[in-house]
N, C-alpha and C positions, 0 to 999 in steps of 0.2 A: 487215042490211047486205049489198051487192050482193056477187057474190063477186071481180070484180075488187077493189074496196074491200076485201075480205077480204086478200088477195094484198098490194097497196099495203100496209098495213097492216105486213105481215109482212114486208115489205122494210125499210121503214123501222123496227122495233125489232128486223130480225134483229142480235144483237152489240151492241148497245145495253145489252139485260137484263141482262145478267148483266154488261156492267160498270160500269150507275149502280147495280147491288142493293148491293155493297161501298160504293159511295157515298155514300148514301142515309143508311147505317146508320152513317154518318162526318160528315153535316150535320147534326146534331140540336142547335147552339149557336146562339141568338139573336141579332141584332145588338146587344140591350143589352147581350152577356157578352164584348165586344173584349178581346181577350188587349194588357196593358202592353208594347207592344213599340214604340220609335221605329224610324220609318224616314225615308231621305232621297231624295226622287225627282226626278230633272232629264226635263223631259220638253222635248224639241226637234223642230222643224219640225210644232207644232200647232197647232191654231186650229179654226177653224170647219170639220164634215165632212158628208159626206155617206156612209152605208152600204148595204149591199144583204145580202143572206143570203139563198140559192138554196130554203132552206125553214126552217121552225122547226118544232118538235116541244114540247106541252105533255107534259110526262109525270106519270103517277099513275101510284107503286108500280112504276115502270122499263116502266110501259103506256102508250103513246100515248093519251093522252084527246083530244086534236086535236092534227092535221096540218097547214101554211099551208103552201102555196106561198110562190114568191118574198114577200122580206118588206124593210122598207126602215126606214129609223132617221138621224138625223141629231140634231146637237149639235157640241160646241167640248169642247177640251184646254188647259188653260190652259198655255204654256209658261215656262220657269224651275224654279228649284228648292222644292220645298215639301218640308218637314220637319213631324213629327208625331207622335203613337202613331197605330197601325195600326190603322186602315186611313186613308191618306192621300189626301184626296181631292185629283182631278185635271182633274175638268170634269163634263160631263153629255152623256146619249143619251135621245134621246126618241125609242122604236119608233113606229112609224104605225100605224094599224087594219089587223087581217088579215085577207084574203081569200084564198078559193078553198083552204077550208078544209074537213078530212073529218072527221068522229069514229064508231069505232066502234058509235056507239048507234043513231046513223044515225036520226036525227029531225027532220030538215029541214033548210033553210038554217041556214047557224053563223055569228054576228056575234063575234067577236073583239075588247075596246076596250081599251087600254092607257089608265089611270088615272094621274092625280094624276103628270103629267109636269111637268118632267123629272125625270129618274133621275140622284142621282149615281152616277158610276164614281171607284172608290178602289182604290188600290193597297194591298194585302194581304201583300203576300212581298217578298223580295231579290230581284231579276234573275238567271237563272242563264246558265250560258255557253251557252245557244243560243239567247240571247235573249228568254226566257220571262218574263213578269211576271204573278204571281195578281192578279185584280182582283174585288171584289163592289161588287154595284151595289143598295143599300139602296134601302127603300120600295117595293117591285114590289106594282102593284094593278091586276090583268088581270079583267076579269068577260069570262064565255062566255055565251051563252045561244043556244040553238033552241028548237022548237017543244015539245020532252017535257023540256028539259033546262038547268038554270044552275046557274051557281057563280063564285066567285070565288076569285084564287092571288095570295097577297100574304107578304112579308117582302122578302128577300133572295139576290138571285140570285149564283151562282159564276160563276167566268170567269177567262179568261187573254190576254193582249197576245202576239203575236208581231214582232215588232220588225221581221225578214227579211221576213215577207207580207203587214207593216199589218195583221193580222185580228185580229178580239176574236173571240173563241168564246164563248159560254155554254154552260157544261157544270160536271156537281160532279165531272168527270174532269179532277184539274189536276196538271200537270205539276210542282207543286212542294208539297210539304206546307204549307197556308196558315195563316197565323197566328191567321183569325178565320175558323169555320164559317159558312157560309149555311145559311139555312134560308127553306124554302118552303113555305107550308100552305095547304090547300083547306080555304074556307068556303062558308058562306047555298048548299048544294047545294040544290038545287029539283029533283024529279024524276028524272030522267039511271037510271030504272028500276034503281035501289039500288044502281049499279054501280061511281060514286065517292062517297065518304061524308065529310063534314065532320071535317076534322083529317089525313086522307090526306098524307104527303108529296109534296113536287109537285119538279118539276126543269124550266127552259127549257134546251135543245139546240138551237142554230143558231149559222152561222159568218159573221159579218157580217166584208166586204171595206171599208176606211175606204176613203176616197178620197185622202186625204193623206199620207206619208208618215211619218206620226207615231214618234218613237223615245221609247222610255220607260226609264229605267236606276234602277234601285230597291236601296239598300246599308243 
């Protein structure tokens, strides 16, 4: 790897590391293990959206295993009240294909493809007073592949609503203790010279801007 890309690299998971590794070791419950918990969600001014995220980050073990630039995603919120056990769903996102993507292994061009779209997004927690709401967004199936290297990252992504900034985050860094863990696991690794392995925990980091105003209030 070039040494600017070496740099890049180290920018992007400087402060990262050490605060998905506490995470990491806090996501290890499945989607089939939903903790019994009703919740009641009004969600207003949503509908059909459009998002953008300035970059995303695949991570293995709190390491960048790839890096995308700008990245973009679009889906609907269904508005009114929905009631449920947790994790209540609330509509869907379907990321686009990423480009202008780097990985440490640095073995050629990187194809990026988001699978088995759309994705639902479900609310996870209570709304706390600064407007926070946990959300996991089930079924995540990304395959990578370049020229030395493929794998695939499928379960269950973390995340959270901010209500004040319209932005969804993905991250297993949530501002509220959530009711149901994510979990993310790498598979079918093909080459990537030994250095992500089949069963690896995995984490998406990126902070997608809705284009709508959406409010979402979760009790």
């Amino acid at each position: 790897m070039q040494p600017t890309l070496r740099a890049k690299f180290r920018r992007l998971t400087a402060g990262i590391a050490s605060l998905l590794t506490a995470a990491a070791m806090t996501t290890g419950v499945s989607t089939a293990a939903f903790a019994s918990t009703s919740l009641t969600v009004r969600v207003t001014h949503g509908g059909k959206y459009s998002a953008t995220a300035p970059q995303i980050l695949l991570l293995d073990h709190s390491v960048a295993a790839v890096a995308c630039g700008t990245t973009k995603a679009e889906g609907a919120l269904t508005n009114g009240t929905h009631t449920g056990t947790s994790p209540v769903q609330l509509g869907a996102i379907s990321p686009r294909q990423l480009h202008n993507c780097d990985s440490p292994i640095g073995t050629g061009p990187i194809t990026v493809t988001f699978r088995s779209l759309p994705y639902r997004v479900k609310a996870d927690s209570a709304t706390n007073k600064e407007g926070e709401t946990d959300l996991i967004i089930p079924g995540i199936n990304i395959r990578e592949s370049e020229s030395d290297c493929s794998f695939t990252i499928s379960g269950s992504a973390a995340g959270y609503y901010v209500n004040a900034t319209h932005k969804l985050h993905l991250t297993p860094k949530l501002p509220i203790t959530p009711i149901n863990k994510a979990r993310l696991t790498l598979s079918h690794v093909n080459g990537c010279l030994g250095v992500w392995k089949d069963g690896d925990p995995m984490a998406i980091v990126a902070t997608y801007k809705l284009s709508i105003p959406v409010k979402i209030i979760s009790t």
